[in-house]
C-alpha positions in Angstrom: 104.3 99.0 126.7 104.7 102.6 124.9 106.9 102.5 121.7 110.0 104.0 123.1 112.0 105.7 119.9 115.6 105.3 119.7 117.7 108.8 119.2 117.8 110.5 115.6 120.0 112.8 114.2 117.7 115.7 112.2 118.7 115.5 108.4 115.5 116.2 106.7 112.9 118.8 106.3 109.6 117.0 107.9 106.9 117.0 107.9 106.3 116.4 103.7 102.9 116.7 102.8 100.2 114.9 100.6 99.2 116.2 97.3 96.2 116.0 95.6 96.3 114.9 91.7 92.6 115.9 90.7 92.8 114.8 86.8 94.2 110.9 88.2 91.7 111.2 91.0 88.8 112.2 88.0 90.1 109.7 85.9 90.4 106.2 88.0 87.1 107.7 90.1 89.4 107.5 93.5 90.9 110.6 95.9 94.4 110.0 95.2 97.3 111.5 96.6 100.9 112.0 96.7 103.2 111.9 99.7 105.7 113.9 98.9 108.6 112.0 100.6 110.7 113.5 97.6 110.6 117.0 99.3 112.9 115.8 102.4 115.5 118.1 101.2 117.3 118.0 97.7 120.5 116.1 98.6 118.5 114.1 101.0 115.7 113.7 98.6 113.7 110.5 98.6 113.0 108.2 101.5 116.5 106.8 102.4 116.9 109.9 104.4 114.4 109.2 107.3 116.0 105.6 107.7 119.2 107.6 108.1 118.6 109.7 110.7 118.2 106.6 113.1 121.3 105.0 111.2 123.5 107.8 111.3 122.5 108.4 115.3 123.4 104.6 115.9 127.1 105.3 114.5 127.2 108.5 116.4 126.9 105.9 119.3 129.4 103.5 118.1 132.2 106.1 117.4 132.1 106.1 113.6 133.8 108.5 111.3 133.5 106.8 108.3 130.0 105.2 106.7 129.9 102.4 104.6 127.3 101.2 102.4 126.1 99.9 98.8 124.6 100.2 96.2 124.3 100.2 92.0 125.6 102.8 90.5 121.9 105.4 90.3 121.7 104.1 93.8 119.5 106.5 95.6 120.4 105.5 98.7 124.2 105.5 98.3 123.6 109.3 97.5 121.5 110.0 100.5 124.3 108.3 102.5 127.2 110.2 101.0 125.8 113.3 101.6 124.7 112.5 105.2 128.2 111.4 105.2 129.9 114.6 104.5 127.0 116.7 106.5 128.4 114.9 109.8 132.1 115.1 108.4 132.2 111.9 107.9 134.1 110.1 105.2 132.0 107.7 103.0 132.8 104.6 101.0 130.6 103.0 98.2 130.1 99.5 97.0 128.7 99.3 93.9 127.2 96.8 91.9 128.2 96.4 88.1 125.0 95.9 86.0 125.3 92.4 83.9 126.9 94.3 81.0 129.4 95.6 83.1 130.0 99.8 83.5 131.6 101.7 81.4 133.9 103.7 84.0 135.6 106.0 81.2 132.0 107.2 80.3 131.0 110.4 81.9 129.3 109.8 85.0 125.6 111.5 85.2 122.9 111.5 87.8 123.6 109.9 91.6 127.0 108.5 90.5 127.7 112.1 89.3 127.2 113.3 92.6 128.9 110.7 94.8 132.1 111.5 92.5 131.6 115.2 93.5 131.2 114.8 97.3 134.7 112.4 97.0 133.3 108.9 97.8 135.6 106.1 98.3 134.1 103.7 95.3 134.9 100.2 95.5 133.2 98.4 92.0 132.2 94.8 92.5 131.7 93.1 88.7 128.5 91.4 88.7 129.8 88.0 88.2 131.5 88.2 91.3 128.5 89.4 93.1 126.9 86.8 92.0 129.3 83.9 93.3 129.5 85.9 96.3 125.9 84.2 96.9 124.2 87.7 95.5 124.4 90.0 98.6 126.5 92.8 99.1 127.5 91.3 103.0 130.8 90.1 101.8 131.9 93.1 100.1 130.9 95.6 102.7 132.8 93.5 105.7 135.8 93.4 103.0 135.5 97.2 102.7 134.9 97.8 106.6 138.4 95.5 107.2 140.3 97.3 104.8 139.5 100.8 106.7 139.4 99.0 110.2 143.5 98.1 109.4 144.4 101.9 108.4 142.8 103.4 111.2 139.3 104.4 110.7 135.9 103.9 112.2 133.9 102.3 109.8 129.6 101.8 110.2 127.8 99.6 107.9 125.1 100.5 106.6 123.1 97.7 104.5 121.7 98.3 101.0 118.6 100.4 101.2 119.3 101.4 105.3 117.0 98.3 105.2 117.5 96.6 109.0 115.7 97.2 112.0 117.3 100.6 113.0 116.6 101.7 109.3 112.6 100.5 109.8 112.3 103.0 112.8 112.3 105.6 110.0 108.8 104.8 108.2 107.6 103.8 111.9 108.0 107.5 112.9 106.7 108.6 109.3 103.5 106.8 110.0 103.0 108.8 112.6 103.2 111.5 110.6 101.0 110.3 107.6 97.8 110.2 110.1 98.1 113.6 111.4 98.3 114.3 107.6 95.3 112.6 106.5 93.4 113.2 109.6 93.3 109.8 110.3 91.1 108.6 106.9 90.3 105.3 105.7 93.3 104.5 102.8 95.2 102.8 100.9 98.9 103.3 100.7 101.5 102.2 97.9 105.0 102.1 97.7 107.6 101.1 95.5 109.7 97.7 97.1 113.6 97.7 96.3 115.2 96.5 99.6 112.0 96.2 102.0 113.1 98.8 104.4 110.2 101.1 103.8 107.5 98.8 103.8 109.0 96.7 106.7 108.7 100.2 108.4 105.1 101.2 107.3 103.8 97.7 108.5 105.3 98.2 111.2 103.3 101.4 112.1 100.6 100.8 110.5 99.8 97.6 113.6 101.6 99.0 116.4 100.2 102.6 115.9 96.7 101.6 114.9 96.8 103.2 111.5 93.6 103.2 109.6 95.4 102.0 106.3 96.1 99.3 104.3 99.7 99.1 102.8 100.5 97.9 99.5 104.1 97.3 98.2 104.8 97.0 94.5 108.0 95.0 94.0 110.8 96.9 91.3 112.6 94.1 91.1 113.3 90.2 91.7 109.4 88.6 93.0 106.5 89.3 95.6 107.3 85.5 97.1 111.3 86.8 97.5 110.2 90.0 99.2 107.5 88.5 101.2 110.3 86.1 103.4 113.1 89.2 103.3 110.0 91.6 105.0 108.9 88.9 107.1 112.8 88.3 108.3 113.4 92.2 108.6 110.0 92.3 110.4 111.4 89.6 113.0 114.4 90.7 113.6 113.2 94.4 114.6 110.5 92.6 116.9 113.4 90.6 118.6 116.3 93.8 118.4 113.8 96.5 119.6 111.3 94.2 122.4 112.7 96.7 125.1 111.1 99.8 123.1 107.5 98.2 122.8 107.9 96.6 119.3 105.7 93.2 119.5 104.4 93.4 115.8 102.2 89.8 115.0 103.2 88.9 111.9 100.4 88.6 109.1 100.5 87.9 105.1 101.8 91.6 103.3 100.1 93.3 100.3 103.1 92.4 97.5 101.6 92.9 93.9 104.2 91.6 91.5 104.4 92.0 88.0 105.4 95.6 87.1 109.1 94.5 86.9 109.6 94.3 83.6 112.7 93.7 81.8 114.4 93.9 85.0 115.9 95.8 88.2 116.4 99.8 86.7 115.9 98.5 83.2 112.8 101.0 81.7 111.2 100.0 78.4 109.9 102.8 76.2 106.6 102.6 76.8 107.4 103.0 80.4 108.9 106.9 79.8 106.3 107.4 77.8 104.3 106.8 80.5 106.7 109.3 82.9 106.0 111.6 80.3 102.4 111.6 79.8 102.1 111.8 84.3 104.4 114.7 84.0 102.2 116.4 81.8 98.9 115.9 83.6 99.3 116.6 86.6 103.3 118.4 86.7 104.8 115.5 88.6 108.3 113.3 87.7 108.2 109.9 88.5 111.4 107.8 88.4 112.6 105.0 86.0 114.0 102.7 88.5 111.5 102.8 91.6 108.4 105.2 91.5 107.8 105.3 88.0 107.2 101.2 87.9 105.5 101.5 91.3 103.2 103.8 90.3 102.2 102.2 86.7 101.4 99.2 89.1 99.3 101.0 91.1 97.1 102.4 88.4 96.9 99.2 86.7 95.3 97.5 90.0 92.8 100.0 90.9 91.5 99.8 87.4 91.7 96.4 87.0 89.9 96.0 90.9 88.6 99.3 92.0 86.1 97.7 94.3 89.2 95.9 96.4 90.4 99.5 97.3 88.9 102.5 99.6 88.1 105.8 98.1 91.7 107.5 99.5 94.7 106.4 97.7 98.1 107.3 98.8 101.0 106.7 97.1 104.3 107.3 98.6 107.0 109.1 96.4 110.6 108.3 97.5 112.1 110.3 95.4 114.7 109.3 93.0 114.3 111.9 90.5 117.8 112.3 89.6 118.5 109.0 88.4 116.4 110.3 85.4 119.3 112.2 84.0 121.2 108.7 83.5 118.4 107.8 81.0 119.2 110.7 79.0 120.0 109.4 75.5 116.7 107.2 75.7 114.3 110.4 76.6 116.0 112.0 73.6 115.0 109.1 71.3 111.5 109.0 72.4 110.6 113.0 72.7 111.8 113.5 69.2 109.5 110.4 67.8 106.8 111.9 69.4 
């Protein structure tokens, strides 16, 4: 059976386009490239958008006027979603995540946070202790939120953390298709950065079903590989079992999830890791972010030197974006450039 797409709603500039970085490529001795998922459109930026368009059509379908989603506080995602919000005329509600050391809500709000203030989302702040004994998912807190609005009068849509379920996933299944007309259907190897599992859950799933002459990679930002492995694995069912009437039958196999590039924690960057930003920005005029890409990308470096025979000559890495949570690490940039 065909793969039979479900309706999207058009939010971001496609296609994006793979660049070449020649000085990386000379360096590590492979062809690598950049997909420039970051260049879906500046409020849009990053991959969250392309899950969206299939999200925000599903609402369209259910009678929504008011999204509902999650997040931490640089949460690129939540950003994407406001705006996609507002772009429908839509009204937009946020859960976010406290860090550990709590958030300092007096403080002047910079990056993603920044911007969801200025587009007038609905913010409701969940202290991490109580995210924690509500079992460590944001499930509880969004169906509290969803209530709440439900009883006043509105349409509420959930949408999970990361636009990662099996509507989000049709997103990267369409973007596969767009990544082989790109790379003229080459041998590769493709990276990406692992927060929720949407994206990869999506890529897998296009890489089988449309035949894609790539092996995918995912390098986990946070938590472990063997956490990720059964949350993909689940995602990956539940799309198979949701979306059998549009031809998904994906056979499950083991994923590509390199752990260790975590380090101190979910969105925590050490020193050495901007310094790293900076010297990539430098070379070869790209910005990587602390949270997700920068990590991701470090990773990816490390294994093709460490094991360059394990991967092809074409290296892809997928930038989602997130450049603008760079602006909440401000103070710590500052430090660094003037010690350097």
């Amino acid at each position: 059976m065909d793969l039979i797409f479900p309706d999207r709603i058009a939010l971001a500039q496609r296609p994006t386009v793979l660049q070449p970085l020649p000085r990386l490529s000379k360096r590590y001795g492979k062809k690598i490239s950049l997909w420039r998922d970051d260049l879906t459109g500046w409020e849009f930026s990053g991959n969250k958008i392309r899950k969206l368009e299939y999200l925000c059509a599903e609402a369209a379908r259910h009678g929504a006027d008011h999204l509902v989603t999650c997040g931490g506080p640089q949460s690129n995602h939540a950003r994407a979603t406001a705006f996609a919000a507002r772009r429908l005329g839509w009204d937009i509600t946020v859960v976010v995540r406290e860090p550990p050391e709590g958030l300092h809500h007096n403080a002047p709000a910079s990056g993603n946070l920044l911007l969801n203030q200025l587009l007038g989302a609905n913010f409701l702040y969940v202290p991490y202790d109580d995210y924690q004994a509500g079992g460590g998912v944001y499930e509880p807190f969004l169906e509290k939120a969803a209530r709440e609005l439900t009883a006043v009068g509105a349409r509420p849509y959930i949408i999970p953390e990361g636009g990662s379920c099996p509507t989000g996933c049709w997103g990267y299944l369409d973007a596969t298709r767009e990544l082989l007309s790109e790379s003229n259907g080459e041998t590769l190897d493709l990276f990406c950065a692992i927060g929720s599992g949407g994206t990869f859950a999506g890529l897998e799933l296009g890489r089988e079903l449309l035949d894609a002459p790539f092996r995918l990679h995912g390098v986990n930002i946070c938590d472990s590989a063997g956490y990720f492995e059964q949350r993909i694995q689940g995602l990956l069912a539940d799309t198979n079992t949701r979306y059998a009437d549009h031809g998904v039958d994906y056979i499950q196999e083991s994923l590509n999830i390199h752990d260790g590039f975590v380090g101190s924690g979910y969105a925590v960057a050490s020193d050495d890791d901007l310094r790293f930003y900076g010297e990539i920005a430098r070379e070869e005029g790209i910005l990587l972010d602390p949270v997700y890409t920068g990590k991701a990308f470090r990773g990816m470096l490390a294994l093709i030197s460490e094991q360059p025979g394990e991967f092809s000559e074409n290296i892809v890495f997928l930038h989602s974006g997130g450049q603008l949570a760079t602006f909440a690490y401000t103070d710590q940039y500052s430090r660094i450039l003037k010690d350097a």
